[in-house]
Every structure is written in C-alpha cells, then in structure tokens.
N, C-alpha and C positions, 0 to 999 in steps of 0.2 A: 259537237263532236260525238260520233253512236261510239261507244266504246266494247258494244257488244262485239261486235267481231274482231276486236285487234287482241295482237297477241305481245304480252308486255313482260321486258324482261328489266330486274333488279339488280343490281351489281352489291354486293355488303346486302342482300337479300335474307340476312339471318337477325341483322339488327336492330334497333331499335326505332329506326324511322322504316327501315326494310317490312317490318313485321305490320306497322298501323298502316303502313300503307298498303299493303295486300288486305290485310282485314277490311279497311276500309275498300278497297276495290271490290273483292267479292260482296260485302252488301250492300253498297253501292251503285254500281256499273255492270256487274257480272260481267267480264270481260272473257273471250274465248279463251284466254289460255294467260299465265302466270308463269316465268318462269325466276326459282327463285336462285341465283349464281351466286356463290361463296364459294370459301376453302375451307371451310370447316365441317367436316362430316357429323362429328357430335354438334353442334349444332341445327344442322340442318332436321336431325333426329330428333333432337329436343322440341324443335317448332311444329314437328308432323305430329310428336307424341300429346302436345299442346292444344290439338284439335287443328290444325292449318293442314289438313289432311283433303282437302275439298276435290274433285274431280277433275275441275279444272288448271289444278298446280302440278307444275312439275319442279324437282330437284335438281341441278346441275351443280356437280362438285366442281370447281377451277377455281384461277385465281390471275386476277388481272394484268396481272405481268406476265399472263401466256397468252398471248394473241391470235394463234392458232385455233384455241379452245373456246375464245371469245366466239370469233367466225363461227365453227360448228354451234354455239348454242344460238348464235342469233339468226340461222336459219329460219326464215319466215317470219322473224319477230319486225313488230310497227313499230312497237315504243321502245325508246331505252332510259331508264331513272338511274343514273353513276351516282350511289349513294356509297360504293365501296372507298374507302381509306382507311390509312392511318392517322388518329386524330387525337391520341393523346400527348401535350404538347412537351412534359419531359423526355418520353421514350422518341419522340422525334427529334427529340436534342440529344441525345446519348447514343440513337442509332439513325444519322442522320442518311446516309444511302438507301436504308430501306424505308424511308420516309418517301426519298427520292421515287426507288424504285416502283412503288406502289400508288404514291397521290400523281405524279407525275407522268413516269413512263406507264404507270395503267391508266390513267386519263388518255393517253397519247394512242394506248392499243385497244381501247374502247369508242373511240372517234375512227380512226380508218378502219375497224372491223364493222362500222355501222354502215361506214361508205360502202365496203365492200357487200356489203350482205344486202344493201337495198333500206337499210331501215329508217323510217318517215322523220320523226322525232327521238331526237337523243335530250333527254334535261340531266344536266350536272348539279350536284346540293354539294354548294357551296355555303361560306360562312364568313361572321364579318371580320376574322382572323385575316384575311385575306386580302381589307385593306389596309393600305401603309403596314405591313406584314413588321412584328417585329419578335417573330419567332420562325424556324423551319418551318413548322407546321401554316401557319401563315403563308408563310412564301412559298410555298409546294400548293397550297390550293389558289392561291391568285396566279401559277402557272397554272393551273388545271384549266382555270376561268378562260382565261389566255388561249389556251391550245383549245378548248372547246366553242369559244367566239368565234378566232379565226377560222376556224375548219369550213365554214360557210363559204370561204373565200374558195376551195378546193371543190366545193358540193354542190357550188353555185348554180352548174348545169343539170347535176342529179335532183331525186326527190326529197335528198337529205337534209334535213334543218337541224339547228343546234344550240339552243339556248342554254344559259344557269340559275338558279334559284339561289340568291343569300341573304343569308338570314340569321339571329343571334341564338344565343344561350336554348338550349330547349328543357325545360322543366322535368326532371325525374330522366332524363336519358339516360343511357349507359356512360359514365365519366362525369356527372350532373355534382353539380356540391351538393342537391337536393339530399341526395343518399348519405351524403358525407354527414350534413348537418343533422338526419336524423341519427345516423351511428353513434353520432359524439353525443347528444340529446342524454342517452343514459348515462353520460359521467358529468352532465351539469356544465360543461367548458365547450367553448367553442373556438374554433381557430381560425381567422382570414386573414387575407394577406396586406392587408392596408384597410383602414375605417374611410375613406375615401373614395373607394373603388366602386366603378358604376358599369352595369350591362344591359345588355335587353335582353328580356325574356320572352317566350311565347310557351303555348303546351305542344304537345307534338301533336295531337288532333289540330291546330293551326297550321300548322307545318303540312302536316298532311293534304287537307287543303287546298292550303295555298300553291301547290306543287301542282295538282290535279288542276286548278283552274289554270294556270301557267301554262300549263302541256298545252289546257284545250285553246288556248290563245295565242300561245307562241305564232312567230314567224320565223324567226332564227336569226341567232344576231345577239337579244337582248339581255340582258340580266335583270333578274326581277328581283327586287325588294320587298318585302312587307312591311307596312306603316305598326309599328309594334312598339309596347311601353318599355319603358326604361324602370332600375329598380338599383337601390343603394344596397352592396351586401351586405353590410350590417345591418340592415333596416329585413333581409332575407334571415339572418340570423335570427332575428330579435324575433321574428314572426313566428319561426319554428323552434326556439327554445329560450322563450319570451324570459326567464330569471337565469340567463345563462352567464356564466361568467367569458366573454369575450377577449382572447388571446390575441394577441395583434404579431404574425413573424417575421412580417417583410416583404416584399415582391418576389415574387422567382424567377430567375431568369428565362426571359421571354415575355414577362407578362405585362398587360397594360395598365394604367388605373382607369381609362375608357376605352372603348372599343369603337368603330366606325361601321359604320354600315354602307356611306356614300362619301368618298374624298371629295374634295374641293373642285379638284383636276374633274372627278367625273360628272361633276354638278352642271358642267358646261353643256351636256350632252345626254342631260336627263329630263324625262318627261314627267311631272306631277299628277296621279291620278286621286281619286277620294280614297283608296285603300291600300296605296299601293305606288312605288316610283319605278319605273321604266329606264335603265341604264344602256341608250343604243350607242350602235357601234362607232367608237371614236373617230374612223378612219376605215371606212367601206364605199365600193361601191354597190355591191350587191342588194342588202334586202334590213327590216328590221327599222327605219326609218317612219313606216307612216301613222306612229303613238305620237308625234307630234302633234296631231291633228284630233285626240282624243283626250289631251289632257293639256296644263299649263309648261309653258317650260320655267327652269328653277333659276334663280340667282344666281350668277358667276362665283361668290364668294359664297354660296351655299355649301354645308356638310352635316350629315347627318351623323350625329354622333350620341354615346349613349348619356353622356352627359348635359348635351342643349336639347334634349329631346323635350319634344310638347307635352309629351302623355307618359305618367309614371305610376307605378303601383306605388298606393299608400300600404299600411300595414296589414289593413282589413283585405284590401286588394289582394295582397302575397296571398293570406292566408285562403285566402277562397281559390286561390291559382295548385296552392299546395297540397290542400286536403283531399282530393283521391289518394294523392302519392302516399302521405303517410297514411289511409287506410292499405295501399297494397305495401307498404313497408311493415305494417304489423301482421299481415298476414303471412310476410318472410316473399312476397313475391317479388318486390322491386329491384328491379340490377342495379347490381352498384359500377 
C-alpha cells in the first residue's frame, strides 16, 4: 500500500497512541496529509508546540459525538484510525452515559460519516477489556467492536471497509501503572490490587505498528490480534522498585485478575498466523473470510488469555521493556 498520497485522519488524535502514531507516519510513510481530530484545544497546542508542527498536519477541533463535524473533517480523507474514547475504567463507572456517549455513539458517528464521506479504510483500537467485558469500559468498546464489524454489512456495496485492532496493556501510556509505579518509587511502597493479577503488555511503538501493518492488510470484517507477552504485576512492581514494600488493596470494581484477548466463543472463527490471530466475521456474508487460507485455524476450546499465555516477561524482560520510560519519567516528560 503507497501511503504517500492518502490522506489520514485520527480521532483522540492528541493522545498517546494518537501522537506515535503520526510521528511514526511522517518518518515513515510521509503520507499527503494528517489530520489530527480532538476536543481539546490546549492540547492540540501543546502537540504543535512539541515539534508536530510538520506541513503536512493539520488540526481539527471536534468531538465524536458531533457527527456533522466528523463529515466535514473527513472530506477527502482515505484512512480513518478511531483511537478517540473514554478509557479510564473508574470514571466510566461513576459517569457511565458519557462513557456511553463517546466510546459508543462516537464509534456509531465515525462509521456512517466514513460511509458518507467515501473513506477506503476505517480501523478502530480496541482493547482486551472488551472481551467477556466485566467493566462499562469494556462493554462500550466490545460495542464499538460490534458496530464497526458490522458496518461492512451496510458498505458492502461501497469502497468502505472496516476492521479493529485489540490489543493489551500499553507500556508508559497515558493511565499506565508504568507512571503510577514510578510515582510511588520515591516513598519505597507500592500498591496493586491482587499479587495474582496477570496482563499483557506491549510498548506503544508495537502498537503502532501493529496498526499500520493491519490497515495495510485489512479487508474488512476482521479483528486483529497481536501475539504479545504476558506479565505478573507484581513481578512489574518488583522490576521498577526492586526493595519495595508491596501493598496488596483489593480488586476494584470492574477489574479482572486476567484479561482476554480471544474468548473461547471467538476461537471458533479464528485464523492463527506466526505474529498475529485473525478474528473473522462470526456471521457475514460479505468479505474478511479469505485468512483462512493464509494461516491455521484454532481449537474450538481455544482462548487466549493473559494468564495461559506462551510467552511472558521475566524480570530482566520488564526491565528492558521499562527503561526508556523511567528515563522520560526523570526528565519529568512521561504522562501520567
């Protein structure tokens, strides 16, 4: 796929997958035009002020629950990356409508304003919250999943296609324990929520990626997986403040002590690749079917989870996944 002349636009285009992924685009791909959509104006300023100033970006203030605004920015655009939500998972318990209203009905106004506007590829970045969902947060992006699969079934005649990307934990993001554990680091204690709890991680340069090769492969239809290590958080704690006194306070509500990546249910209808599994469509007739033919299919009683997972970071592992972070954490750059 030339990426030079398509013009791509970002939805949560200020955050922290938003940001590597434009950076990475422009030295990468140089793609004709960037467009980066949020609602946040001090942010959008803060990213230009940053150096993302490049000739080829432009700014678009909105926010995905205006549908109207969508359409006018996605005038002429080829790609669309729905990286916009809300994703931290107490505030989508304490304000669960506007969870609703933004991972949801903006997933919902970012698919027919693609239909409408002509645009090739839409990918949604999803997350493994989204299987067996046992938080809001969860269950608003396995609707996202949902509503952006089936959309294929309405586009089936247009040029529109519609895939998602899910995927776990990302390393130093915005909302990361990454930043948490370094915070608490200066008082010697640490706090997680169970000594038992297990996730997968990856860096966001993975993510990044993994997303970009995705787009270029898509057909519409699929959910793409990454094959990514698993990691005990206490074995995360221990790494980043190795004589820490470890806190134990409980689960929160919503939370898991594993995470999933592929349910059992979807294992019926999934492709195995060497880097990578292929989630096609349950119940289509249209498109997104012919990864069969390019990888194994999985065991019925198959589920990818963080805890049976093949491949795990040992301590050393953590540590080498961590250390950029904590060098931009001393230098006061890492979001928390």
């Amino acid at each position: 796929m030339d990426w030079k002349n398509k013009i791509i636009l970002i939805t949560g285009g200020t955050g922290s997958f938003g940001k590597k992924f434009t950076k990475t685009l422009l030295e990468e791909k140089q793609p004709k035009k960037i467009i980066i959509f949020s609602r946040d104006e001090l942010k959008q300023h803060e990213m230009q002020a940053h150096g993302f100033n490049h000739p080829s970006l432009r700014y678009f203030i909105g926010d995905v629950r205006d549908r109207e605004r969508l359409l006018r920015a996605m005038h002429g655009v080829d790609i669309v990356v729905h990286a916009a939500a809300l994703k931290q998972v107490p505030a989508c318990e304490y304000n669960p409508m506007e969870a609703i209203k933004t991972n949801i009905m903006g997933t919902a106004n970012v698919v027919e304003a693609a239909l409408d506007a002509g645009v090739q590829k839409v990918m949604t970045i999803s997350t493994d919250k989204a299987v067996s969902p046992a938080n809001l947060y969860g269950a608003t992006k396995l609707a996202a999943e949902k509503l952006t699969v089936q959309s294929n079934a309405y586009a089936a005649g247009s040029a529109t296609r519609y895939s998602c990307v899910r995927y776990g934990n990302v390393v130093g993001s915005r909302g990361s324990v990454v930043p948490l554990f370094l915070k608490q680091r200066e008082s010697g204690a640490v706090t997680i929520t169970d000594d038992r709890m297990t996730r997968f991680w990856l860096s966001l340069e993975q993510g990044v990626q993994f997303v970009i090769h995705c787009i270029e492969q898509m057909e519409g239809g699929e959910v793409f997986v990454p094959k990514i290590p698993s990691t005990k958080v206490i074995d995360l704690a221990r790494a980043i403040v190795p004589e820490a006194k470890i806190n134990i306070i409980g689960i929160r509500p919503g939370e898991k002590l594993h995470e999933d990546l592929i349910s059992g249910d979807e294992a019926r209808h999934t492709i195995e690749l060497e880097k990578m599994y292929v989630i096609q469509p349950a119940e289509a007739t249209w498109f997104g079917y012919s990864w069969k033919d390019k990888g194994k299919a999985l065991p019925d009683d198959y589920h990818y989870s963080s805890d049976n997972n093949t491949e795990w970071l040992d301590l050393n592992g953590i540590k080498e996944f961590v250390a950029p972070f904590e060098e931009l954490f001393e230098q006061g750059k890492l979001e928390g």
